[in-house]
C-alpha angles and dihedrals in degrees: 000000000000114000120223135233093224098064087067084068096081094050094049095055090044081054093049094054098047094062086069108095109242108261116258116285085200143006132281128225121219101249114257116261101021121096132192118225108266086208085080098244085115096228102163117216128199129185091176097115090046086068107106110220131173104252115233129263106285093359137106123238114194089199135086116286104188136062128267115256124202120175119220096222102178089016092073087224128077128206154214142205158139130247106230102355145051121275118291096223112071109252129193144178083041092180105249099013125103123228110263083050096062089077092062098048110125096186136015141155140220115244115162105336093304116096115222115194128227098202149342125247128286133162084197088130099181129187117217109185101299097348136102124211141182113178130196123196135175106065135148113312111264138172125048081320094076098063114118112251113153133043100242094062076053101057095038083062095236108151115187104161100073097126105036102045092157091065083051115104138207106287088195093046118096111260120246108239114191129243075259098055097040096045099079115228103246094151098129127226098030120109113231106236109249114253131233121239112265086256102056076047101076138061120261131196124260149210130216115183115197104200123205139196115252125176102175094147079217101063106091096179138010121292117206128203131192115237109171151297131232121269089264087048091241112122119046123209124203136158128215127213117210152162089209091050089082131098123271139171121274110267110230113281110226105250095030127098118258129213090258091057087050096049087045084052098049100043093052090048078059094052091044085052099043101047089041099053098037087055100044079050103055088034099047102029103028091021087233115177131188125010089340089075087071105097112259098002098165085056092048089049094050086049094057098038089058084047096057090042080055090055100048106045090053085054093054101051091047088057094050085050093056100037111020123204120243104234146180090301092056086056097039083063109040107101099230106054089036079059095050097041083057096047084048095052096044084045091051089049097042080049087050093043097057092049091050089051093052 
């Protein structure tokens, strides 16, 4: 029974799919704190190892392990804070945040003994053209918003007019309601619109980070500078310096195909192509048969001839070197066939010697 160069056919294309990777059984999120350019060039971008984080216990931690400080120069005030995740010291009595919420603030500052904080944290990382932006939101109130009015936000201790006293009523003097509030709402068939709760209700301060590239080969982590707030102190502006803050290409996305998949699929299209045309060629053309259809198959046979004489003779030389043969030197050297060869050289030249004589 010959076998035949086309059954290979089937196994090669089965080869050839399986180097596609298998499609995504579920969706992937795109990882917190990366972002990917929105100009279209697909530079990928991760902050991950900026996130300062405490290590655990007995193990190392590459990463930064402390907190980023910024100090406020001409602001009176200086900050810290932490990109993509909240502060790594414990804080607590953050003005205007309740207590569960202390544990999730990203940047706050120092004023008086009290600490207000500037955002909450996010790991939203956005790309806007060639600029790169983390925002935190949720902060302290701030503005004329924070003024105590009622006598809840008084009990509760939160004390948002520190520094505008003057704006500050009379806790214990009788509040002014207008001709609107006083005038209770009886129109019929109008649903009334559902209220907020008093804290949605008022302003909070906010934090913008501008993040650069920086390829100083020195700088071993981010360095962040304060550069200003708005006239109501309510939005905060810094900018980041960072090596990781450059542009990189994307990593490979789980369920996708890699550029290793594509070259394997590529190269063996090329060898499809290659093996199927070279064989409808010599059996249709040269009405080849057997193994003489492949392309070059001379060349393919020489090739695997010198291949086995490589073999061998590899072989060979590694058994001499385990078990090597006694030769002609061993002989030369042994006494008593050194003794016979001698007797059998003087008796060939006694022999030569008489019939020379006669």
């Amino acid at each position: 029974m010959r076998f035949q160069p086309t059954s290979l056919v089937p196994f090669l294309v089965a080869a050839a799919a399986a180097v596609q990777d298998d499609p995504p059984t579920a969706t992937h999120h795109v990882p917190a704190c990366t972002a990917t350019s929105s100009t279209g060039s697909g530079a990928f971008f991760d902050l991950r190892p900026d996130m300062a984080s405490m290590p655990e216990d007995g193990a190392y931690k590459s990463g930064p392990t402390k907190d980023y400080f910024s100090k406020g120069y001409d602001y009176g005030k200086n900050f810290t804070l932490n990109i993509c995740g909240a502060v790594v010291e414990p804080i607590s009595d953050v003005v205007g945040i309740t207590p569960p919420r202390w544990q999730n603030v990203s940047a706050y500052y120092t004023s008086q003994g009290q600490i207000f904080s500037i955002g909450s944290e996010s790991m939203e990382l956005q790309s806007r053209g060639r600029k790169l932006v983390l925002q935190y939101t949720g902060g302290s109130p701030c503005g004329p918003d924070a003024i105590i009015k009622s006598k809840r936000d008084t009990e509760t201790g939160y004390n948002y007019g520190d520094e505008n006293p003057e704006s500050n009523p009379d806790p214990s003097a009788p509040e002014e309601t207008s001709p609107a509030e006083a005038a209770p709402d009886d129109t019929p068939g109008e649903d009334k619109p559902e209220e907020k709760p008093e804290e949605d209700k008022v302003r909070r301060k906010s934090t913008t980070i501008s993040f650069l590239c920086d390829r100083d080969a020195g700088a071993t982590q981010a360095n962040v500078y304060f550069v200003g707030t708005d006239p109501d102190e309510c939005a905060y502006f810094f900018e980041a310096r960072s090596s990781h803050a450059c542009a990189h290409a994307e990593p490979h996305k789980p369920g996708s195909v890699g550029p290793g998949s594509i070259f394997g699929l590529i190269l063996i299209i090329a060898v499809l192509v290659y093996l199927l045309g070279g064989i409808f060629y010599n059996r249709t053309v040269a009405h080849a048969r057997g193994w003489r259809q492949l392309p070059n198959f001379s060349l393919w046979a020489g090739i695997w001839s010198f291949v086995c004489d490589l073999f061998v003779l590899a072989l060979t030389a590694c058994l001499r070197c385990v078990s090597p043969r006694r030769g002609y030197r061993h002989l030369s050297t042994s006494p008593n066939r050194r003794d016979r060869n001698i007797d059998a050289e003087n008796r060939l030249i006694d022999q030569l010697d008489e019939e020379w004589e006669d």
